[in-house]
BATI-651425 format. One record per residue (C-alpha): residue number from 1; x, y, z. Coordinates in Angstrom, 3 decimals. Each point is the difference from the previous one (the first is absolute). Layout:
! BATI-651425
NUM/X/Y/Z
...
This chain:
! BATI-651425
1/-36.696/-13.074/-29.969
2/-2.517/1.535/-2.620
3/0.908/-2.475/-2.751
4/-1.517/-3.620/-0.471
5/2.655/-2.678/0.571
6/0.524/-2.049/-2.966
7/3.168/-0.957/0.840
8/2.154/-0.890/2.841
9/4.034/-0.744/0.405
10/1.191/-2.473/3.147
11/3.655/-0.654/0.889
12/1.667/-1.379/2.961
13/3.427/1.685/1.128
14/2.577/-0.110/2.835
15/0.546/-3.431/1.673
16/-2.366/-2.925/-1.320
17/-2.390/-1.532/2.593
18/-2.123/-2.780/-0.498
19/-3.623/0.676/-0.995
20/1.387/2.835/-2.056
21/-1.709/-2.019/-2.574
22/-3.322/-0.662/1.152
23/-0.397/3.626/0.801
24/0.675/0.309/-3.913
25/-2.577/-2.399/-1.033
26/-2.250/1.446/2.293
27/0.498/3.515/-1.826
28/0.063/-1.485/-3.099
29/-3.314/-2.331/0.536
30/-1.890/3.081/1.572
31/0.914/2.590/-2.467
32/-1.626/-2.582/-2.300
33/-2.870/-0.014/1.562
34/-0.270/3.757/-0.039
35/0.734/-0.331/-3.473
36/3.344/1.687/0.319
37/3.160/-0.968/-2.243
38/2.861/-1.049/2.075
39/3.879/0.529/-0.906
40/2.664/-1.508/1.762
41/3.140/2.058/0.591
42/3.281/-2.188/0.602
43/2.664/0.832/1.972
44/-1.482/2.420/2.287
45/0.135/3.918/-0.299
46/3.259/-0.658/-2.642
47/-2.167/-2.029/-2.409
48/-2.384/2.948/-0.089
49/3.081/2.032/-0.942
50/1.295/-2.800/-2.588
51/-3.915/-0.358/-1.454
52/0.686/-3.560/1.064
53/-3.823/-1.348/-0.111
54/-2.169/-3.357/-1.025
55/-4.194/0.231/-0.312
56/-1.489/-2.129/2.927
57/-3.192/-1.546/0.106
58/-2.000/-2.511/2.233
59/1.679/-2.686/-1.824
60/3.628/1.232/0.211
61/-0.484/-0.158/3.693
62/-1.083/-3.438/0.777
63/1.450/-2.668/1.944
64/1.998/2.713/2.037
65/-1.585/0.062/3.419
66/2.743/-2.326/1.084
67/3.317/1.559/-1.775
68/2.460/1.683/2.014
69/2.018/2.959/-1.156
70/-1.494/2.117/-2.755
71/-1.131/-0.749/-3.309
72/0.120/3.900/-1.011
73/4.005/-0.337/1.606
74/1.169/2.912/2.184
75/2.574/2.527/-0.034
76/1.351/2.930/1.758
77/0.477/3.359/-2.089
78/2.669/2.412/0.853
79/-1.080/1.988/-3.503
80/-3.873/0.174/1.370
81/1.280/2.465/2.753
82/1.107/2.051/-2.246
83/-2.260/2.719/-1.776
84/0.747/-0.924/-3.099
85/-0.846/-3.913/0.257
86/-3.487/0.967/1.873
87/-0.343/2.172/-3.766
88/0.931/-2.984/-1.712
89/-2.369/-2.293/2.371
90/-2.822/2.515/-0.935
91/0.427/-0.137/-3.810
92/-0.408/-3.820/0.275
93/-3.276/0.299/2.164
94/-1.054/2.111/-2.860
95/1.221/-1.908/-3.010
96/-2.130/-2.886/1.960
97/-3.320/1.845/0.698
98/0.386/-0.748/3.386
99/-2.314/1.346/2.724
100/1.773/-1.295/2.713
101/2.414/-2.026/1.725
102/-0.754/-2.675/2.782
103/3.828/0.103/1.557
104/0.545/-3.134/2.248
105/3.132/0.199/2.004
106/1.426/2.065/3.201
107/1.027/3.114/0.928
108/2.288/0.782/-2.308
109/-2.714/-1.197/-2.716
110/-2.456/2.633/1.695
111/2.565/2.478/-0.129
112/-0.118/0.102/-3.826
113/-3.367/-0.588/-0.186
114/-0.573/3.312/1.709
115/2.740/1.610/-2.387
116/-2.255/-1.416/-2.876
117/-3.071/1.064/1.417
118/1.241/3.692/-0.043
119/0.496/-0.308/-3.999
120/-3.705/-0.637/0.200
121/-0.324/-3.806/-0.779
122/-2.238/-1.329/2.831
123/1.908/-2.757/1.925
124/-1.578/-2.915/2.582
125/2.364/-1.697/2.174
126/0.296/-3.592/1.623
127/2.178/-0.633/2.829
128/1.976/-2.825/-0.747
129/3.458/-0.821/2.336
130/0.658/-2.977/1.817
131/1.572/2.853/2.860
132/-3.470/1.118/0.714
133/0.921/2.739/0.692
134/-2.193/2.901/-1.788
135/-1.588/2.520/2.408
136/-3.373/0.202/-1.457
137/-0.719/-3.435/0.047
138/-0.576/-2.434/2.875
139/1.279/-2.816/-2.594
140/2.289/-0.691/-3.395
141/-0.273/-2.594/-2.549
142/2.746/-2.415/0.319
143/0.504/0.168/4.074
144/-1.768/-3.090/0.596
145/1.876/-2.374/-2.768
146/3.096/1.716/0.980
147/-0.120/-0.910/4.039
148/-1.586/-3.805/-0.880
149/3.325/-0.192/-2.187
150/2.202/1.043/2.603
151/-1.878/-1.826/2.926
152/0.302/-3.297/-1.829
153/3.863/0.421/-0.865
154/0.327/1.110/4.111
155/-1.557/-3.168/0.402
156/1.914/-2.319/-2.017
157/3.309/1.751/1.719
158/-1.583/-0.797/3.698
159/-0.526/-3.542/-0.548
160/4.122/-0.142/-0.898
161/0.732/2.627/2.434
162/-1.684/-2.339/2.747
163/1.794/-3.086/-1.080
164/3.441/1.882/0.483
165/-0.566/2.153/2.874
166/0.983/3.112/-2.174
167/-1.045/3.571/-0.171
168/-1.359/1.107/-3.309
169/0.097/3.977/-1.383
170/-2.521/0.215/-2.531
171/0.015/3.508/-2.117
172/-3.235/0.947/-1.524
173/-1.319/2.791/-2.224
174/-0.872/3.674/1.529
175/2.604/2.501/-0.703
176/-2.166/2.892/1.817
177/-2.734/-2.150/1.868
178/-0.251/-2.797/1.803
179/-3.174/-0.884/-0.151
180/0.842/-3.644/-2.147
181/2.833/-0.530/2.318
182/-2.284/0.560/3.231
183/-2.915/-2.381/-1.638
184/2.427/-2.663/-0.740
185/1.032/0.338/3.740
186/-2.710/-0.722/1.580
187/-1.184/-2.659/-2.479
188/2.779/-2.106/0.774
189/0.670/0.459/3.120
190/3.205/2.414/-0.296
191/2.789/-0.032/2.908
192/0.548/3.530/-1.042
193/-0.969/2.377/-3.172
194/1.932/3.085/-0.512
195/-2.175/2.581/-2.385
196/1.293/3.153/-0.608
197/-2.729/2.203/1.293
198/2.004/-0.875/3.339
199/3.821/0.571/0.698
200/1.599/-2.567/0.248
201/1.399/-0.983/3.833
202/2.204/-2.720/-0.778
203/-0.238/-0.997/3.730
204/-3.203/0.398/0.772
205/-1.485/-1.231/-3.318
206/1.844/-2.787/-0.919
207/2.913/-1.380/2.798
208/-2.611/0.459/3.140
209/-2.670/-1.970/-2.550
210/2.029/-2.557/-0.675
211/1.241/-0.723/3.607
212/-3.770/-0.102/1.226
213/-1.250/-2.426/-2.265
214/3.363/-2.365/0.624
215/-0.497/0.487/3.803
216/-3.864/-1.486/-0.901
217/1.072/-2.732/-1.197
218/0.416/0.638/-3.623
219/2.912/-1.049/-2.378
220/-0.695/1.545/-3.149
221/-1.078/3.871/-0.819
222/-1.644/1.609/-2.329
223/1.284/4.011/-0.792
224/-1.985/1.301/-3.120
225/1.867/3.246/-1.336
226/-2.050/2.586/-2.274
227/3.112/0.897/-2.731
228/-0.684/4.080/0.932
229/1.484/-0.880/3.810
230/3.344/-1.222/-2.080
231/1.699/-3.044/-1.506
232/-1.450/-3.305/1.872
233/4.129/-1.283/-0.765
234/0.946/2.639/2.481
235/-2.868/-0.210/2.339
236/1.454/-4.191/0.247
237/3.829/1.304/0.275
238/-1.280/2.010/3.311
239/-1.313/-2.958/1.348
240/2.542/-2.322/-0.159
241/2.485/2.465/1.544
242/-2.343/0.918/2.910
243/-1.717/-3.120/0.625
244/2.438/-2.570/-1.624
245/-2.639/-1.844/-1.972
246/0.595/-0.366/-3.788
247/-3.097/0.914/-1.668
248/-1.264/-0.927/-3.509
249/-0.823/3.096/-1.948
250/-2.975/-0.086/-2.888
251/-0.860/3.028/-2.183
252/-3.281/-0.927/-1.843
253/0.225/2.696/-2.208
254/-1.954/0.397/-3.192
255/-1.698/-3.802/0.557
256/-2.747/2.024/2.052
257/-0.829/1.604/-3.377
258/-0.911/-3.258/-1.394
259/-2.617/-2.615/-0.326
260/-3.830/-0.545/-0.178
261/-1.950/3.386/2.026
262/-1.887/-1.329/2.620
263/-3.887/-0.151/0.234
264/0.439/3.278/1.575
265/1.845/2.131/-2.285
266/-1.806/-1.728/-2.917
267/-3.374/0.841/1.578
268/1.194/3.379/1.053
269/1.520/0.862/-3.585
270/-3.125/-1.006/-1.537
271/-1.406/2.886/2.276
272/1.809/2.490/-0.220
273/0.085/-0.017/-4.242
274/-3.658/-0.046/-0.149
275/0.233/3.168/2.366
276/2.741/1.543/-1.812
277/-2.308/0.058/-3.615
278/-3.333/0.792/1.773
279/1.543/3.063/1.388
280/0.731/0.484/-4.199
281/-3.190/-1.188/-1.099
282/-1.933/2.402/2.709
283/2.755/3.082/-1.038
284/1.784/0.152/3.215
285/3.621/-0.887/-0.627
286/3.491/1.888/1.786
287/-0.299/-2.439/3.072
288/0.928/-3.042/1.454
289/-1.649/-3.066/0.996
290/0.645/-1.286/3.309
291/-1.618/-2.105/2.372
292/-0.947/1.972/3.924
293/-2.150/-2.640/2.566
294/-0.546/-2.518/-2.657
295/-1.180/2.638/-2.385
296/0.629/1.298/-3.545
297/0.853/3.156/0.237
298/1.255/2.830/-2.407
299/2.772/2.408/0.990
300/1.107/2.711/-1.676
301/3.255/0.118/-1.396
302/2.015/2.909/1.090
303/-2.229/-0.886/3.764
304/1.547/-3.585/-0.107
305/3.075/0.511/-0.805
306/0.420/2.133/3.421
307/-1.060/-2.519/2.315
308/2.319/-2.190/1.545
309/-0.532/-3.482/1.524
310/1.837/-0.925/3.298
311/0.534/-3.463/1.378
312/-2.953/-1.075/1.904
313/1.249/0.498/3.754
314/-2.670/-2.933/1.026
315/1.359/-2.345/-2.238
316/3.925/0.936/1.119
317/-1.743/-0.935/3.849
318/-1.388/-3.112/-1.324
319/3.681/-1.349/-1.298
320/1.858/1.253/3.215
321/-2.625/-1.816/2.521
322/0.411/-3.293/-2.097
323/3.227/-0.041/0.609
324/-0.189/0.546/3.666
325/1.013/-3.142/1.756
326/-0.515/-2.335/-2.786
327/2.639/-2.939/-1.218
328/-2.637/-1.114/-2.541
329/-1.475/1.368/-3.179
């Protein structure tokens, strides 16, 4: 960039994730400090489309380390695909005197980030989906709150599941990965979790599972279901015709969206928006910031969004050997 930044856009898009909103006080509170003007664009790439914008400042941002969801909301934009809404996007970046834009979202968010980048506004993204699943970086805000969510609703459903002798299908978020669903797994303990980075073998997955841990001793089982392998309703229907158990089926849906961001996404947020405007402030932009081996680390764009993450094979090993032989969590 061969301009001084004055003044910088952020916006979160695609699904919300919590510490979407420290990451923007973190931008926010460091462009400050740089002495850069910060506007917030609401409702993702559409309310750059729309003009659909409010002046933030340190202020503005306090007292949202701890709020879930977004405070700039989040949408997704069929129109910013198009040509002619990316035109429409730019005029609004130029009405605005904008510099840049500090994108915090996933793939799809990168996507158009790139697109924007090409019209020549300079574009920083933060990874930000509870899926975790972004090649270029070893870890996403929102993973962390999303799997304690899940873990403690799993947990609350064992200690009824135990007291009826009853086999519980729990359906979690991961359309494409399973990375949440495989986490969640091993936290508590899992009789079987289906993800669908692996075809499904009804048999061999789930029935054969399920028979071990009754013939150790156990009366209740645990089957957690990433929604991409298919509908948790039918995964129970299958095993009450082959096994003859009646299973009690929970989708927990969008509440894994929700709540207070852990320490860890709140602390990693924080991060990765002071990153995302130092890039800015030292005229790099056109990247991503992503954490590799406990580092901050800048990507690339067009680099990042080429790399693909694949469920960690160790961690698949660690689930199946826990559940070798064992009648207890």
């Amino acid at each position: 960039m061969d301009r001084p930044i004055k003044r910088i856009g952020v916006l979160t898009s695609g699904g919300d994730a919590p510490g979407m909103n420290p990451a923007v006080r973190a931008v926010v509170r460091t462009a400050a400090s740089y002495g850069i003007e910060t506007i917030g664009i609401r409702r993702g790439w559409q309310g750059l489309i729309t003009s659909d914008f409010v002046k933030l400042d340190s202020t503005s941002v306090g007292h949202t380390l701890s709020r879930g969801g977004t405070i700039l909301y989040t949408a997704r934009s069929d129109e910013f695909m198009e040509p002619k809404g990316r035109e429409r996007a730019l005029t609004t970046c130029k009405m605005l005197g904008l510099n840049g834009i500090v994108a915090i979202g996933g793939d799809g968010t990168f996507r158009g980030a790139l697109e924007l980048s090409r019209l020549g506004i300079p574009v920083v993204g933060i990874p930000a989906t509870i899926d975790n699943d972004i090649g270029c970086t070893n870890y996403t805000i929102g993973f962390d709150t999303a799997c304690n969510t899940a873990i403690d609703c799993i947990d609350k459903l064992r200690d009824t599941m135990q007291s009826h002798e009853r086999c519980s299908v729990v359906e979690v978020m991961g359309r494409n990965a399973g990375f949440l669903a495989l986490y969640v797994g091993i936290a508590v303990g899992a009789t079987a979790v289906l993800v669908p980075e692996h075809p499904l073998n009804f048999e061999k997955d789930v029935v054969e599972r399920i028979r071990a841990s009754r013939l150790s001793g156990n009366t209740h089982f645990m089957i957690v279901v990433a929604e991409g392998v298919g509908s948790a309703v039918e995964i129970g229907k299958r095993i009450k015709e082959e096994i003859g158990i009646d299973p009690r089926v929970t989708v927990l849906g969008h509440i894994q969206r929700g709540g207070a961001p852990s320490a860890r996404d709140r602390e990693t947020a924080t991060r990765m928006g002071f990153y995302a405007v130092r890039a800015f402030a030292e005229g790099r932009g056109n990247c991503i910031i992503g954490t590799q081996e406990g580092k901050m680390v800048e990507i690339p764009i067009e680099e990042a969004l080429t790399m693909k993450r694949t469920l960690q094979k160790e961690r698949y090993q660690v689930m199946k050997a826990m559940q070798i032989g064992s009648h207890m969590t």
